[in-house]
mmCIF file as Biopython writes it, N, C-alpha, C and O atoms, coordinates in Angstrom:
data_model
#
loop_
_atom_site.group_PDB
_atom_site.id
_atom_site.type_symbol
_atom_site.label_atom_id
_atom_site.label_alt_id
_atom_site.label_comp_id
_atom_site.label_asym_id
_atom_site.label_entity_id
_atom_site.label_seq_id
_atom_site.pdbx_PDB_ins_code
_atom_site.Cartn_x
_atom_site.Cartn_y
_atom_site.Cartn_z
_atom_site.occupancy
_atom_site.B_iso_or_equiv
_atom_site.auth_seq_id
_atom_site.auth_asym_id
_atom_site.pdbx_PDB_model_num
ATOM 1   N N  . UNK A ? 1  ? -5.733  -5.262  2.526   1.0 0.0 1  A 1 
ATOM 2   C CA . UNK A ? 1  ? -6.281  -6.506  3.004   1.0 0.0 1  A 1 
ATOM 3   C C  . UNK A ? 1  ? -7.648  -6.714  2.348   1.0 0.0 1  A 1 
ATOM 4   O O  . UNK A ? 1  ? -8.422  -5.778  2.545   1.0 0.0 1  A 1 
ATOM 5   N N  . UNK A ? 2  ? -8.025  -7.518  1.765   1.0 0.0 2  A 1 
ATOM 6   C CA . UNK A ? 2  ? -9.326  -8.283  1.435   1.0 0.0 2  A 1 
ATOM 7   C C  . UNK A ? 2  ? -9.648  -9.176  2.287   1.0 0.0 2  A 1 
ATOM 8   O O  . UNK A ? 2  ? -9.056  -9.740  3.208   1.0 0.0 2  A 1 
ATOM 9   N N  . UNK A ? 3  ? -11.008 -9.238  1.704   1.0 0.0 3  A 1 
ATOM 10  C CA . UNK A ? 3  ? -11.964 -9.589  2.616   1.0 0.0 3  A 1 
ATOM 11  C C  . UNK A ? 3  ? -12.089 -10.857 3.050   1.0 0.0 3  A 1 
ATOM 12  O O  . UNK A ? 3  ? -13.194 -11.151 3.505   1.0 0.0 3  A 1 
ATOM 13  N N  . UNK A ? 4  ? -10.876 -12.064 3.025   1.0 0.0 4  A 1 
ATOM 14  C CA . UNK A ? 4  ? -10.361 -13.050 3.809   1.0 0.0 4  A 1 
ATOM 15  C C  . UNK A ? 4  ? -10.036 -12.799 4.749   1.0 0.0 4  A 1 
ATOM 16  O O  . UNK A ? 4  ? -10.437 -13.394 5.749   1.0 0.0 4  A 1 
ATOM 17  N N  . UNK A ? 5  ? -8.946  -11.549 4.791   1.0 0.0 5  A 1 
ATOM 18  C CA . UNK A ? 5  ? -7.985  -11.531 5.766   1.0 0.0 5  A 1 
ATOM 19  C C  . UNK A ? 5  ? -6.330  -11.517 4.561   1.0 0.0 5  A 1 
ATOM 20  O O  . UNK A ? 5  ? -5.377  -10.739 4.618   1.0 0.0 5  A 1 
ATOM 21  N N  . UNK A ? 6  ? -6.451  -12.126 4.055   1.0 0.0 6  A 1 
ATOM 22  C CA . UNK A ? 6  ? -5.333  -12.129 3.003   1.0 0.0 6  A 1 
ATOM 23  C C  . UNK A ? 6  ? -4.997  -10.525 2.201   1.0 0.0 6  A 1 
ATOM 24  O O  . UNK A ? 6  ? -5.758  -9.599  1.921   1.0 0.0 6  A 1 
ATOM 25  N N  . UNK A ? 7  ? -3.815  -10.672 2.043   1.0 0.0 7  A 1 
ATOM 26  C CA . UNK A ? 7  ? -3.214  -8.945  1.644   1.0 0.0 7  A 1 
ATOM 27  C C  . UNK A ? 7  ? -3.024  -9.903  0.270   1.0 0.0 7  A 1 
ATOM 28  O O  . UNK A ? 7  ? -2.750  -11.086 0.072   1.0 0.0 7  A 1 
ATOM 29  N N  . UNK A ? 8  ? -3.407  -8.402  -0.803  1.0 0.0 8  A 1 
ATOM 30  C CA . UNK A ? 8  ? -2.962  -8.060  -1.974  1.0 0.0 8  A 1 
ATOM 31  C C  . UNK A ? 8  ? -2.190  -6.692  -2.414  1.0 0.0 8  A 1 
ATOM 32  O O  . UNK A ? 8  ? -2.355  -5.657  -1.767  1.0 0.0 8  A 1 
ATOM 33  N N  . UNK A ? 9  ? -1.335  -6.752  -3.558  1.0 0.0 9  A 1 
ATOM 34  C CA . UNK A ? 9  ? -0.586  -5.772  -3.961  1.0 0.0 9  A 1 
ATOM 35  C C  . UNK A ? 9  ? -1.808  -4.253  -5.018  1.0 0.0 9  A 1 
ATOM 36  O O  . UNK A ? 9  ? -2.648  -4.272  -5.917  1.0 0.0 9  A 1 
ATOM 37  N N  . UNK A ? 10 ? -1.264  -3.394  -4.301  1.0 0.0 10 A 1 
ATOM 38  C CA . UNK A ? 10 ? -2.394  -2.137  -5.043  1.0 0.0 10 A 1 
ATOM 39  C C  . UNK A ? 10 ? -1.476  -1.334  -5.373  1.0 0.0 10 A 1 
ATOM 40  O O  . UNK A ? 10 ? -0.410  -1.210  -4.771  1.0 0.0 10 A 1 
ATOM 41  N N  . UNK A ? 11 ? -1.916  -0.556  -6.634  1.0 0.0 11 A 1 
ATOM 42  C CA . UNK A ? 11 ? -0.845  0.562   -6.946  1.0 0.0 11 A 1 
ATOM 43  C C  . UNK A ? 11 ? -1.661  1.915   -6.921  1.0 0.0 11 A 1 
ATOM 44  O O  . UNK A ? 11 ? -2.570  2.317   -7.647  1.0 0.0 11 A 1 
ATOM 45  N N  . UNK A ? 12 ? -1.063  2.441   -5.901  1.0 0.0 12 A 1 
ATOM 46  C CA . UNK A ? 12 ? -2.166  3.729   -5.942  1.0 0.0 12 A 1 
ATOM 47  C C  . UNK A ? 12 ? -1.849  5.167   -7.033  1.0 0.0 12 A 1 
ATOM 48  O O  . UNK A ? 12 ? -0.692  5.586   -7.083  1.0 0.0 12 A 1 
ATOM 49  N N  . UNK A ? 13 ? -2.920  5.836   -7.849  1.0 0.0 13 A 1 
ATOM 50  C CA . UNK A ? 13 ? -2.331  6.740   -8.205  1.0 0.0 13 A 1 
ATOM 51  C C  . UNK A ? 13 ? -3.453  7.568   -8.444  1.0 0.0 13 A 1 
ATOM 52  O O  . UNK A ? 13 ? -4.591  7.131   -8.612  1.0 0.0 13 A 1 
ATOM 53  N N  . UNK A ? 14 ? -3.019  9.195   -8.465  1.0 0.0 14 A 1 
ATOM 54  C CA . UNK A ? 14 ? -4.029  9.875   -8.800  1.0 0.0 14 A 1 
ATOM 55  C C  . UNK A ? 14 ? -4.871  9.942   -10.126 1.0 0.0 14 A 1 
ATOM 56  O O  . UNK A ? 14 ? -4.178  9.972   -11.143 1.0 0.0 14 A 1 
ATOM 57  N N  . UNK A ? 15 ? -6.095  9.969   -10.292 1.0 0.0 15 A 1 
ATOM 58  C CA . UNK A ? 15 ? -6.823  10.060  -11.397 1.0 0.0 15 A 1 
ATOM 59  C C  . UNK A ? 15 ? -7.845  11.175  -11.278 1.0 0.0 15 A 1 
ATOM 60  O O  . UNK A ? 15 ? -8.468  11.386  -10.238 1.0 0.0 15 A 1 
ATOM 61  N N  . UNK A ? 16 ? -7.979  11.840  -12.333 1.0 0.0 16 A 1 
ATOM 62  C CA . UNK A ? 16 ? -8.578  12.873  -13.276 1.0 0.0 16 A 1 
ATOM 63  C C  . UNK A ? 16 ? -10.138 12.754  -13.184 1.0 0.0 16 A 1 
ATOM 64  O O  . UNK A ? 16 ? -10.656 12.208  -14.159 1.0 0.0 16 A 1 
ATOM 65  N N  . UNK A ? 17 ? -10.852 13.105  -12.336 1.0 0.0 17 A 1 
ATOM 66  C CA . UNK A ? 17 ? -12.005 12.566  -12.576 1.0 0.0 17 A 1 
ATOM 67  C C  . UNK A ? 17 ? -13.498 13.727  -12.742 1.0 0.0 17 A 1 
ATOM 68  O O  . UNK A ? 17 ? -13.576 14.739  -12.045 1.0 0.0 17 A 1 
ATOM 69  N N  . UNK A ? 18 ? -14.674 13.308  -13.862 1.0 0.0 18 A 1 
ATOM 70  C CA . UNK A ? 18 ? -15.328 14.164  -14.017 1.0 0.0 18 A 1 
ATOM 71  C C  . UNK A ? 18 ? -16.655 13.539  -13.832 1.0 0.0 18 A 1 
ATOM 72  O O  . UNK A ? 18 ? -16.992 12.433  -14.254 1.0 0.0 18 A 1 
ATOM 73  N N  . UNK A ? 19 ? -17.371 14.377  -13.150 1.0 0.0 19 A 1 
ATOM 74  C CA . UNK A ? 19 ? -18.925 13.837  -12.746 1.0 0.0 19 A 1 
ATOM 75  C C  . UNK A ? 19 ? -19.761 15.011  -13.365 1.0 0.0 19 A 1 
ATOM 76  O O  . UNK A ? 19 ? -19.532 16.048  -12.742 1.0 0.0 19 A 1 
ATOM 77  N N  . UNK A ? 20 ? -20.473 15.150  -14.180 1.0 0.0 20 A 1 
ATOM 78  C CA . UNK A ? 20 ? -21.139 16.156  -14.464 1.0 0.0 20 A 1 
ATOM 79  C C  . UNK A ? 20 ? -20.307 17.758  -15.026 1.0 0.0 20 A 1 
ATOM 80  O O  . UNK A ? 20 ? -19.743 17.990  -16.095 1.0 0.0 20 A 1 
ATOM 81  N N  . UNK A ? 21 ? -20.446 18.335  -14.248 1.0 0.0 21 A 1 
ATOM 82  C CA . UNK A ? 21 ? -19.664 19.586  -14.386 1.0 0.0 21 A 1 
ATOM 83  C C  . UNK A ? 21 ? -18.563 19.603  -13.216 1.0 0.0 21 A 1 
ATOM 84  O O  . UNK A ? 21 ? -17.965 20.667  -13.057 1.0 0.0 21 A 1 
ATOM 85  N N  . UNK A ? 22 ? -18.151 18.213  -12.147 1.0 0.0 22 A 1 
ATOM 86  C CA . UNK A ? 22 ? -17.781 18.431  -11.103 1.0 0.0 22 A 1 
ATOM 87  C C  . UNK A ? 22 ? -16.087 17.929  -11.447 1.0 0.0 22 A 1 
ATOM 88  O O  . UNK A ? 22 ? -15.771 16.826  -11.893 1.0 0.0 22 A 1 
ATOM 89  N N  . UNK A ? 23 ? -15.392 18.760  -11.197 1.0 0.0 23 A 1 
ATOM 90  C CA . UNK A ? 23 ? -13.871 17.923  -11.678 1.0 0.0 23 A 1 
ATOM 91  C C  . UNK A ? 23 ? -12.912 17.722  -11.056 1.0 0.0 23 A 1 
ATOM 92  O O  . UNK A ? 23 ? -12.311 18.792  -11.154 1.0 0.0 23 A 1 
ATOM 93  N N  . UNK A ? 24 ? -12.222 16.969  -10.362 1.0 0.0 24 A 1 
ATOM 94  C CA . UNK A ? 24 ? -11.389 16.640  -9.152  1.0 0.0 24 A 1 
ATOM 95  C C  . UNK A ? 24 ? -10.915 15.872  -9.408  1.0 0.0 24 A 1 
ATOM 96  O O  . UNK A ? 24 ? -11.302 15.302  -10.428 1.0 0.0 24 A 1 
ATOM 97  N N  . UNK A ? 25 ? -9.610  15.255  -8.579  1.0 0.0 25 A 1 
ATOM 98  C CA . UNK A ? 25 ? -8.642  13.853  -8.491  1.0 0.0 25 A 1 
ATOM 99  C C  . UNK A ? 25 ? -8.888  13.525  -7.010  1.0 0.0 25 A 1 
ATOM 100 O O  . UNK A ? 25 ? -9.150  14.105  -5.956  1.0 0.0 25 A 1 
ATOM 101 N N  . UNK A ? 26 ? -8.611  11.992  -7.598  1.0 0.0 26 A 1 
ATOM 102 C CA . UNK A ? 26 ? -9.186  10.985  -6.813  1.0 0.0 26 A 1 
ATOM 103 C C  . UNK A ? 26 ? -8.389  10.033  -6.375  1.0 0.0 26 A 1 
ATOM 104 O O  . UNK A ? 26 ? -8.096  9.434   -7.409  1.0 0.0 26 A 1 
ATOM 105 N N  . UNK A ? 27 ? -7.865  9.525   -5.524  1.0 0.0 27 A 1 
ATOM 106 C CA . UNK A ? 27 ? -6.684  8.692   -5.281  1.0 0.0 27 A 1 
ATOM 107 C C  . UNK A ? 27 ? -7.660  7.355   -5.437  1.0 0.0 27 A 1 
ATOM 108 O O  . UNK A ? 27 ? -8.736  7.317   -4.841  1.0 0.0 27 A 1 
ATOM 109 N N  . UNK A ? 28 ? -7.138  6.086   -6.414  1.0 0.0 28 A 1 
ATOM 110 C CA . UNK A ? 28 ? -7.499  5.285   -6.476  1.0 0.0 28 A 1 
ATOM 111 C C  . UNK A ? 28 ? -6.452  4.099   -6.612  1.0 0.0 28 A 1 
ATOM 112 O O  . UNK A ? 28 ? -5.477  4.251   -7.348  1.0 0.0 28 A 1 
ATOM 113 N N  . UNK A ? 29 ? -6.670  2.763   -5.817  1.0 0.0 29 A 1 
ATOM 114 C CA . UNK A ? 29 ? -5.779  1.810   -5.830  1.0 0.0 29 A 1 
ATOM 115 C C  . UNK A ? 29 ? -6.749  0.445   -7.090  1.0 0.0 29 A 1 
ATOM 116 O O  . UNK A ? 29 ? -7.811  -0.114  -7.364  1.0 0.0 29 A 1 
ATOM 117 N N  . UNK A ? 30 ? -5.235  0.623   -7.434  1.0 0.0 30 A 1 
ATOM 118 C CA . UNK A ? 30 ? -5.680  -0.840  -8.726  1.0 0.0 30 A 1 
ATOM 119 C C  . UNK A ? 30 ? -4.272  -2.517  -8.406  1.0 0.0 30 A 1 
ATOM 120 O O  . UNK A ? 30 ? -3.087  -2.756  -8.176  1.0 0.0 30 A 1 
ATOM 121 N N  . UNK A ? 31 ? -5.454  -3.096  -8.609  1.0 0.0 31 A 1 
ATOM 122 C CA . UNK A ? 31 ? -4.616  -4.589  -8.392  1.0 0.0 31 A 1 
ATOM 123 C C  . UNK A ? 31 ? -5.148  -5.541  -9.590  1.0 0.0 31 A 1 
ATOM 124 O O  . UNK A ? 31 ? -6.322  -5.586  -9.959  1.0 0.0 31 A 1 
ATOM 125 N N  . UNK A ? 32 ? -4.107  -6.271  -10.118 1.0 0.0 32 A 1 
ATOM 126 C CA . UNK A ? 32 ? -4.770  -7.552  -10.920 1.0 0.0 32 A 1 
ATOM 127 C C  . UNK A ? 32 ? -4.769  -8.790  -10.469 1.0 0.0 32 A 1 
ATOM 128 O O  . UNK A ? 32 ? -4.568  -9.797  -11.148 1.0 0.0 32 A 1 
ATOM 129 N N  . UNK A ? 33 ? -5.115  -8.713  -8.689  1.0 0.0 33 A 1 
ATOM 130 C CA . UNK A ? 33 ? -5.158  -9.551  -7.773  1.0 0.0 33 A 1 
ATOM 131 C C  . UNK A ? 33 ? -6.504  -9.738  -7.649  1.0 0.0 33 A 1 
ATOM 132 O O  . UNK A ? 33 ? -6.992  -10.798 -7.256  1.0 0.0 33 A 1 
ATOM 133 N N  . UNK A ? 34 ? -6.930  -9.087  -7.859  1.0 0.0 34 A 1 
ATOM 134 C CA . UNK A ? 34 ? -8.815  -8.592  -7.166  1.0 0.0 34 A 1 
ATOM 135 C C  . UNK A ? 34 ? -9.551  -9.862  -8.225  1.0 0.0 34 A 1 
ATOM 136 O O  . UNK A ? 34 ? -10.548 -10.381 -7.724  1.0 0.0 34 A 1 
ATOM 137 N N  . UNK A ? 35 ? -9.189  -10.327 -9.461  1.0 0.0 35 A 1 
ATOM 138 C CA . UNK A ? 35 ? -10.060 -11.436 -9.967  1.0 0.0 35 A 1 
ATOM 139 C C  . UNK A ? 35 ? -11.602 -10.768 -10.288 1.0 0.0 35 A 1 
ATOM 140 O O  . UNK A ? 35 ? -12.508 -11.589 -10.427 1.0 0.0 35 A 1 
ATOM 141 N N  . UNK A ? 36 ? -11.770 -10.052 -10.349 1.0 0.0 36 A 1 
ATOM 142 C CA . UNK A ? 36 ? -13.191 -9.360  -10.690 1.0 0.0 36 A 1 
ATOM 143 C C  . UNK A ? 36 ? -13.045 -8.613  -11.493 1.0 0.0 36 A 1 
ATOM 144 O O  . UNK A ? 36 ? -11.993 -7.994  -11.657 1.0 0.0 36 A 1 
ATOM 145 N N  . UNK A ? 37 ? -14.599 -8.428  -12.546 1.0 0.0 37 A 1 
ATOM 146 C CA . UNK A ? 37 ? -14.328 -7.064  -13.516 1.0 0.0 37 A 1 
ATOM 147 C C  . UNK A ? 37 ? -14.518 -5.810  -13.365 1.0 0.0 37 A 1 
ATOM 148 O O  . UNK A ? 37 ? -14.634 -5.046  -14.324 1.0 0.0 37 A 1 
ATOM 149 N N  . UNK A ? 38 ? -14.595 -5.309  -11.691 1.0 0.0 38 A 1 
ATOM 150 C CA . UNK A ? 38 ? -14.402 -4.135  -11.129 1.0 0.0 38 A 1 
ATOM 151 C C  . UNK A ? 38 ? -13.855 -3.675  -10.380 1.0 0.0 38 A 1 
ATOM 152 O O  . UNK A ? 38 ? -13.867 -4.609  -9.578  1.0 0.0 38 A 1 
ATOM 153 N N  . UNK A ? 39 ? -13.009 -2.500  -9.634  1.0 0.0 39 A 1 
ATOM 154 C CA . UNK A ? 39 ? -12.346 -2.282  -8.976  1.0 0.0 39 A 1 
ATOM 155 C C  . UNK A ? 39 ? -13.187 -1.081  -7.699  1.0 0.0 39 A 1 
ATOM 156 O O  . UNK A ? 39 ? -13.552 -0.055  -8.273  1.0 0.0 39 A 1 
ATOM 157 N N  . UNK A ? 40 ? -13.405 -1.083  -6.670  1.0 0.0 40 A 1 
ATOM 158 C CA . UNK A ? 40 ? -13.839 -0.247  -5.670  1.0 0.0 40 A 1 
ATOM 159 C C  . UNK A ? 40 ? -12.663 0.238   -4.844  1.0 0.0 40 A 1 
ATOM 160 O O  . UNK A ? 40 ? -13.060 0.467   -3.702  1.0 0.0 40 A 1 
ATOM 161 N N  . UNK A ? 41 ? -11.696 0.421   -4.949  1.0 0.0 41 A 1 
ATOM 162 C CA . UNK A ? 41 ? -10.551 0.622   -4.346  1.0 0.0 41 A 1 
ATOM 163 C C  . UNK A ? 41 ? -10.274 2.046   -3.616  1.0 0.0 41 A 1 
ATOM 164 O O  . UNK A ? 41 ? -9.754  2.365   -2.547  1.0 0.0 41 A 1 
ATOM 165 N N  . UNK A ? 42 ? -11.068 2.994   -5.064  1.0 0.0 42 A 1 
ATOM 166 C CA . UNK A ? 42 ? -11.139 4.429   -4.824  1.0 0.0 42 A 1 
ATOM 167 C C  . UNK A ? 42 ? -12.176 4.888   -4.429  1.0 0.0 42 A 1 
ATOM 168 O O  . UNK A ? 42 ? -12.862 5.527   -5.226  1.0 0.0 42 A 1 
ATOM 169 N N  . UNK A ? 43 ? -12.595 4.714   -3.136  1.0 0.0 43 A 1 
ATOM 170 C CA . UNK A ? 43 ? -14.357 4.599   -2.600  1.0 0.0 43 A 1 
ATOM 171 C C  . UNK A ? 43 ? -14.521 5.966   -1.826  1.0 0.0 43 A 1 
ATOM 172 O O  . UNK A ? 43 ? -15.523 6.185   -1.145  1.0 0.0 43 A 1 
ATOM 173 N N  . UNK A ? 44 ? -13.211 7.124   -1.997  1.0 0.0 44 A 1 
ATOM 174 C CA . UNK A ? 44 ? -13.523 8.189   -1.281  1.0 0.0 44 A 1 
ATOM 175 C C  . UNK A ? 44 ? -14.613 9.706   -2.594  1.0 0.0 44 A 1 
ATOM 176 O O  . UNK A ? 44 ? -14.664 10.935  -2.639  1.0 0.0 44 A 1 
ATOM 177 N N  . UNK A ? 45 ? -15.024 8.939   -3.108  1.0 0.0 45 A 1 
ATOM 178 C CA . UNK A ? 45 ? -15.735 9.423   -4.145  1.0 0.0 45 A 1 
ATOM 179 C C  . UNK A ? 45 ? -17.251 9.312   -3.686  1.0 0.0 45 A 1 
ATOM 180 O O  . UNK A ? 45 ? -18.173 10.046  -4.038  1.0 0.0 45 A 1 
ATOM 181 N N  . UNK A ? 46 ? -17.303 8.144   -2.753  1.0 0.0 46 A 1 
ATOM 182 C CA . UNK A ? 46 ? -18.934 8.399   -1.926  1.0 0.0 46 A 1 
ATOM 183 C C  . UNK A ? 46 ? -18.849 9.037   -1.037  1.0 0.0 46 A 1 
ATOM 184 O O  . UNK A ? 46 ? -19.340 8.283   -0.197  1.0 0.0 46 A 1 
ATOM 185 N N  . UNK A ? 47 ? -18.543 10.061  -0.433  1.0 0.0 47 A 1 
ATOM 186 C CA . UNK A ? 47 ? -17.974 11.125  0.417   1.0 0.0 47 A 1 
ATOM 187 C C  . UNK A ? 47 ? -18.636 12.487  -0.054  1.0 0.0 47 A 1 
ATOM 188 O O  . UNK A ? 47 ? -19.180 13.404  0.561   1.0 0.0 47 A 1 
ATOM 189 N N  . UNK A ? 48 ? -18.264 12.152  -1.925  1.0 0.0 48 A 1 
ATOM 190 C CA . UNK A ? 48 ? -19.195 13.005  -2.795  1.0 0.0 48 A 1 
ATOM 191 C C  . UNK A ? 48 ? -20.376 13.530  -3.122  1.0 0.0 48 A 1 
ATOM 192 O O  . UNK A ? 48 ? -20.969 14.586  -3.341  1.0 0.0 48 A 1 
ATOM 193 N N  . UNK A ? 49 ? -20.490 12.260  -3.063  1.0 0.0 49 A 1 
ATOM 194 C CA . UNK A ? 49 ? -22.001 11.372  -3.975  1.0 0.0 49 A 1 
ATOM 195 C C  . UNK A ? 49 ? -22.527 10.376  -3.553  1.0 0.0 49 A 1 
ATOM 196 O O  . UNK A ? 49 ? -21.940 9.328   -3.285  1.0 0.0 49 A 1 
ATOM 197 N N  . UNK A ? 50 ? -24.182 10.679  -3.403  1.0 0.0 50 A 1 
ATOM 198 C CA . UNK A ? 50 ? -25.179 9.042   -3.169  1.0 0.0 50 A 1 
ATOM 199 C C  . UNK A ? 50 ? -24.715 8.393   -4.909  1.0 0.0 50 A 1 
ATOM 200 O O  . UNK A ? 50 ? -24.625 9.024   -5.962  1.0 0.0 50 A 1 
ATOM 201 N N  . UNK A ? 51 ? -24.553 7.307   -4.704  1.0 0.0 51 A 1 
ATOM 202 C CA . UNK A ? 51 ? -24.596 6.483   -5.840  1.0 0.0 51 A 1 
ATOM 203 C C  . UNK A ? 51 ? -25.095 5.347   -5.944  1.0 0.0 51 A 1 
ATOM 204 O O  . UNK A ? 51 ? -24.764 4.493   -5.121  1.0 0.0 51 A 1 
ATOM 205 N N  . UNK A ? 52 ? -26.119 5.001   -7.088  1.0 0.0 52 A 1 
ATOM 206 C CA . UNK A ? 52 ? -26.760 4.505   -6.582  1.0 0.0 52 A 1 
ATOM 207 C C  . UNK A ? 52 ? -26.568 3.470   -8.150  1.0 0.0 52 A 1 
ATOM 208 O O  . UNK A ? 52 ? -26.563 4.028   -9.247  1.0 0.0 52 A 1 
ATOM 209 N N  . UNK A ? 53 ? -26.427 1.987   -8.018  1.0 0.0 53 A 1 
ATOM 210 C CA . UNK A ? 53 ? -26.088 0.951   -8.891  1.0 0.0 53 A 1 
ATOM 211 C C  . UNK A ? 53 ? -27.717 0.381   -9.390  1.0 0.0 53 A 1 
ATOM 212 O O  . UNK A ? 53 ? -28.567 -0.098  -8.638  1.0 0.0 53 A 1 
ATOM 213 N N  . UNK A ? 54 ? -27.801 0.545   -10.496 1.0 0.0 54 A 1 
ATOM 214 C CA . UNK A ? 54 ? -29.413 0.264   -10.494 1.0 0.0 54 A 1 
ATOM 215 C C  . UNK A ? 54 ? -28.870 -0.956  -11.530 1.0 0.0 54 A 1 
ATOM 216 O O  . UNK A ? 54 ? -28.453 -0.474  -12.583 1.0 0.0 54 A 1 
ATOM 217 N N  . UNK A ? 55 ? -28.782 -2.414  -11.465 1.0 0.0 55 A 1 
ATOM 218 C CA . UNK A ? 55 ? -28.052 -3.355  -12.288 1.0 0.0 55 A 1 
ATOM 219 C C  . UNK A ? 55 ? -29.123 -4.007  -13.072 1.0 0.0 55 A 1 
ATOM 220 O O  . UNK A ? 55 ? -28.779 -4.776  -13.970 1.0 0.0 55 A 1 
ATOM 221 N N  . UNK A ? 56 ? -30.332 -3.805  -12.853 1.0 0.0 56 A 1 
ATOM 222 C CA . UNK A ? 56 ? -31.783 -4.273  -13.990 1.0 0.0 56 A 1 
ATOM 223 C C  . UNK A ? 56 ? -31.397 -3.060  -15.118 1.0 0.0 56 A 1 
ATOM 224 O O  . UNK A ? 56 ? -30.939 -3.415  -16.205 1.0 0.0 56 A 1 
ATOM 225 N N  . UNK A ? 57 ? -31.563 -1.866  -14.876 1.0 0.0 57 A 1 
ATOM 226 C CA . UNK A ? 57 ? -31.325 -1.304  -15.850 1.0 0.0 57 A 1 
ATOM 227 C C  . UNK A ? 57 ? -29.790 -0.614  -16.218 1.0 0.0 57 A 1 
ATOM 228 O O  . UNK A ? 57 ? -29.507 0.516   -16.615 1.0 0.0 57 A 1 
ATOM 229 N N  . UNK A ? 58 ? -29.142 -1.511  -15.983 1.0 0.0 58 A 1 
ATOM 230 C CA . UNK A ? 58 ? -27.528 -0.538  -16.371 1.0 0.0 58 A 1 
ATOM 231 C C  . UNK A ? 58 ? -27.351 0.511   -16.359 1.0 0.0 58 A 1 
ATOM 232 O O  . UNK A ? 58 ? -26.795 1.262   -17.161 1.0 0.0 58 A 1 
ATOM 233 N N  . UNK A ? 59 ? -27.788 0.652   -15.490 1.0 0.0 59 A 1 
ATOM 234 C CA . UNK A ? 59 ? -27.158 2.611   -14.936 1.0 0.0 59 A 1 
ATOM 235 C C  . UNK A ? 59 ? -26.563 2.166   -13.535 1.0 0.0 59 A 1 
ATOM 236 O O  . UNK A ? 59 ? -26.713 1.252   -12.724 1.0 0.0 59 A 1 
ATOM 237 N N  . UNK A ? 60 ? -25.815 3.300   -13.693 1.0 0.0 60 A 1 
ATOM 238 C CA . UNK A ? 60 ? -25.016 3.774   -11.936 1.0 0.0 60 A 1 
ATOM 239 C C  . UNK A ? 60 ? -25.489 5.859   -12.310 1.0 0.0 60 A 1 
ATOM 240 O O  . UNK A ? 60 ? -25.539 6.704   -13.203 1.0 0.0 60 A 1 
ATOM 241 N N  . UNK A ? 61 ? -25.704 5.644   -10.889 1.0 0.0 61 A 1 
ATOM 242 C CA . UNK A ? 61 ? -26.174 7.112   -10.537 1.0 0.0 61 A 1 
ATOM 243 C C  . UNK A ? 61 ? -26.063 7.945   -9.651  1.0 0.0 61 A 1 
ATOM 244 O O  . UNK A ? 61 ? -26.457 7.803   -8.494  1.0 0.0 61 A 1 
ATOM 245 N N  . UNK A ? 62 ? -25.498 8.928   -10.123 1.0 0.0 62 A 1 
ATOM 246 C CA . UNK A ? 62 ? -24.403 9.874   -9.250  1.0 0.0 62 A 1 
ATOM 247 C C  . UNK A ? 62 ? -24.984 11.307  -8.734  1.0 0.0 62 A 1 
ATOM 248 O O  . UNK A ? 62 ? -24.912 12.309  -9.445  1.0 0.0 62 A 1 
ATOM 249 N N  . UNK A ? 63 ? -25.510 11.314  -7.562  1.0 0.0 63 A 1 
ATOM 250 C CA . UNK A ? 63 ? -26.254 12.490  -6.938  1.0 0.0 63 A 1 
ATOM 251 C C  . UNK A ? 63 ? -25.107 13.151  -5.687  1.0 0.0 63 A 1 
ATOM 252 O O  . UNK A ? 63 ? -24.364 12.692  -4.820  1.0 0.0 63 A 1 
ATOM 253 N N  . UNK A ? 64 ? -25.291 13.778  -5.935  1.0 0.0 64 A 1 
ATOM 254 C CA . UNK A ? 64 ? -23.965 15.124  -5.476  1.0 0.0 64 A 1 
ATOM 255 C C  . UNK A ? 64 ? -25.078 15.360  -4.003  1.0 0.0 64 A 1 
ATOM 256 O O  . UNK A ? 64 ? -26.299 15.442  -4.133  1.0 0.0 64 A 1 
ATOM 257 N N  . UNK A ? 65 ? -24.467 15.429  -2.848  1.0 0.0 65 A 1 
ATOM 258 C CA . UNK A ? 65 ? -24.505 15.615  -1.114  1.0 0.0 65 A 1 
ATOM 259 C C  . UNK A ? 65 ? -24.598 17.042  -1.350  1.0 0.0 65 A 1 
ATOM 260 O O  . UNK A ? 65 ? -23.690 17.650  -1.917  1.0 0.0 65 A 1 
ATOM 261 N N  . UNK A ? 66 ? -25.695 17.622  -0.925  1.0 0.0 66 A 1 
ATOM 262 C CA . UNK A ? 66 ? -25.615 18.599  -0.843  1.0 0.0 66 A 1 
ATOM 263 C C  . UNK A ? 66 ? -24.938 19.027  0.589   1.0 0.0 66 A 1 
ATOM 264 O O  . UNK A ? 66 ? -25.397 20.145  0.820   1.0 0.0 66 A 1 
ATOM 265 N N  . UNK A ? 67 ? -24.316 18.762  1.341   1.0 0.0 67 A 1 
ATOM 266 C CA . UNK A ? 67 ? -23.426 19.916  2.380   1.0 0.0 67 A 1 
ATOM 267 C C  . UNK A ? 67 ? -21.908 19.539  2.066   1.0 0.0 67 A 1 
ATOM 268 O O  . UNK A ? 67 ? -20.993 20.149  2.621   1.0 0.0 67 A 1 
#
């Protein structure tokens, strides 16, 4: 469901993912419903990590939780 209220189609699948030295899979859902040039679908990755979108200077920044 998005954020109308209206359902879209997602295809979920596992992906390969590397943060630093940190390496795990990540269940992430993708749609070419969403109309945007990004996807947040797979958001159990902030669970991980503070991340932090700094969009003046084009970085995204990935600090590992320490517990």
């Amino acid at each position: 469901m998005v954020g109308d209220g209206s359902f879209i189609p997602i295809y979920l699948h596992t992906v390969g993912m590397r943060i630093g030295e940190d390496e795990f899979g990540m269940k992430i859902g993708f749609s070419s419903k969403l109309g945007v040039g990004f996807n947040l679908l797979g958001m159990d990755v902030f669970d991980r990590y503070r991340i932090i979108f700094d969009n003046r200077a084009k970085k995204v920044i990935f600090e590992r939780h320490l517990s």
